[in-house]
N, C-alpha and C positions, 0 to 999 in steps of 0.2 A: 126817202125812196127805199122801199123794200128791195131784199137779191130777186135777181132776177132767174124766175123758175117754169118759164114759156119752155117753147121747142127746140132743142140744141142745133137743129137741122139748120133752122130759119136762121140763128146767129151765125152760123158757120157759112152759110149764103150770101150771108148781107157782106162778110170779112170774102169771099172767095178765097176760102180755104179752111181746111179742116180740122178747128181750132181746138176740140173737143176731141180729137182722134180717131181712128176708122168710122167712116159714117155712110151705110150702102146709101140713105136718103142724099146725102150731098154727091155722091160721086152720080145718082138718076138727075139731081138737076141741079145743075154745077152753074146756076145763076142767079142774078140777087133776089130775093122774094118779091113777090108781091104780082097783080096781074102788069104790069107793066117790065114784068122782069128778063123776058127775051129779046126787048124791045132793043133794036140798037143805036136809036136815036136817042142818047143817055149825053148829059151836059158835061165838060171836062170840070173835074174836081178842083177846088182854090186850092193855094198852097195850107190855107188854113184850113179845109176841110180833110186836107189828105194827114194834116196831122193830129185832127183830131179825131178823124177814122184809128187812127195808129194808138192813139193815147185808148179808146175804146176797143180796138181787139188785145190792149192789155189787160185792161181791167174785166174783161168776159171773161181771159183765158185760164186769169186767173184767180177767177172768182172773188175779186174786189171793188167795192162799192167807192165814189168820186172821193167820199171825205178823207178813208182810208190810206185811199191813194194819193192824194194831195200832199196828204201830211209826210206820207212817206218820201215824196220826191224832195218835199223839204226838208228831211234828214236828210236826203242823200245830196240835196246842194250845199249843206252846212258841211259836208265831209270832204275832204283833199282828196283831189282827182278826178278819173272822170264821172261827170253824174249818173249820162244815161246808165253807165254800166254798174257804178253802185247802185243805183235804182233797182237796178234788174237783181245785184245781190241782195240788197234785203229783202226784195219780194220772195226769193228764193229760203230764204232761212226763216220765214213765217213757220211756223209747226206742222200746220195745216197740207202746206207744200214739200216740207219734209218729209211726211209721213206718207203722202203720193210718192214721192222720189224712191223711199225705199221700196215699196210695193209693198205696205200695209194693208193699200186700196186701190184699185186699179184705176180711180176716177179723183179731183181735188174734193169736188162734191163730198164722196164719198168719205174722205179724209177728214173735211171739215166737221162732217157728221160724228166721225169717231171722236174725235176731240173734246165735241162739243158734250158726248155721251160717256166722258170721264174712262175711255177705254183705251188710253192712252199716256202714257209718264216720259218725263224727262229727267233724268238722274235718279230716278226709283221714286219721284214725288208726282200723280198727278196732278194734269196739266187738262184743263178745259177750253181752254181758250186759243179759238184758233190764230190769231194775228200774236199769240208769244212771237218772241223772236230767239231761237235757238243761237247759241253761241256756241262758238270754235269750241271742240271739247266733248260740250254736251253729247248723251248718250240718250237718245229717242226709242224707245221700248213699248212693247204693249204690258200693260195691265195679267197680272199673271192669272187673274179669272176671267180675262177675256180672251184667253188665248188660243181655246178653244170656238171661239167664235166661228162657224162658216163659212160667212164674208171676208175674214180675213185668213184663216186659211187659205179658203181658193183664192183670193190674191195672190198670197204669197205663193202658194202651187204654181202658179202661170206668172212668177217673176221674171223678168230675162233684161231690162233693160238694168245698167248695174254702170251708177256715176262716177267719175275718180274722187269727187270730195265727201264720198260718205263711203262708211266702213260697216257692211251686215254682218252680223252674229248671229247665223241660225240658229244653234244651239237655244237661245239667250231671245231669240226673237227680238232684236234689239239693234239700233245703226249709232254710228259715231259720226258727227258731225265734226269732219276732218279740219274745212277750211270754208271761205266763200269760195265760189269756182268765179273762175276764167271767164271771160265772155263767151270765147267759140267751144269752150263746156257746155253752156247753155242752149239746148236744142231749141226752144221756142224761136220762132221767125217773127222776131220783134226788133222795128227799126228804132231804140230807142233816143237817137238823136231829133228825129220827130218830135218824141214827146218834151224832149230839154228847150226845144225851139219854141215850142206850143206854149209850156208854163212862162217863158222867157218872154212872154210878151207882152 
């Protein structure tokens, strides 16, 4: 299965709510797609579809594909503690997702892209590959010929959202990768005990 590179609208539809971030199309029609979408004669969801709805607006949100993500949850049960919520950390410390966080790029997409376009380094060495996994420590920087880039200037122009477990260096264009965060650090509206319940089965 290829990513998925359809309509962000329609995904953010089908989830009822706006997983993608400001979206005028989702807030004109705040209903699931399709012609049948106003309809309110809609069947109650199983306990198994509501968590595989959950398991699916993670992997939309954050732009990861089932195998990725499988394997992932499977680290995160081999690890002491809670799952969902390591789950949610090492999705979190992807590169990809990092480099959205600092506001390198305003979008994961977008993020994913730089990575994948070697316009990106982790300790002064690049890094291509979006699913790295940054460690406590690491120090995620751009590329010092790409740093005049456009795209990531105006990101960085229009930063404002600012996490407690990374640490930006504007000078340096460049974040520290403090710690995993917290669960109620993590803004995403993901009920990850769904997903623990869903694999669990």
């Amino acid at each position: 299965m290829a990513r998925y590179i359809g309509p962000k609208s329609r995904i953010a539809r089908k989830f009822k709510e706006a997983i993608y971030g400001p979206d005028r199309s989702f807030e004109k029609k705040n209903y699931p797609p399709g012609q049948h979408g106003q309809s309110k004669r809609r069947r109650k969801t199983s306990e198994y579809g509501v968590q595989l709805n959950e398991k699916q607006k993670a992997k939309y949100t954050y732009g990861i594909l089932e195998k990725q993500f499988k394997n992932t949850f499977l680290r995160a049960s081999a690890k002491s503690g809670v799952t969902g919520v390591i789950l949610l950390q090492l999705i979190e410390a992807r590169l990809d997702n990092v480099v959205f966080r600092l506001g390198i790029s305003p979008t994961r997409d977008g993020a994913r892209q730089l990575v994948s376009h070697c316009h990106i380094t982790v300790n002064g060495k690049v890094v291509n590959v979006p699913s790295y996994e940054v460690k406590k420590g690491d120090v995620v920087g751009v590329r010092e010929r790409s740093k005049s880039l456009e795209v990531i200037v105006n990101s960085l122009t229009g930063r404002s959202h600012r996490f407690s477990w990374l640490e930006w260096d504007e000078t340096s264009m460049s974040g520290k990768f403090l710690n995993f965060p917290e669960r109620d650090e993590i803004p995403e509206n993901i009920k990850e005990q769904l997903i623990v319940e869903l694999y669990s089965k």
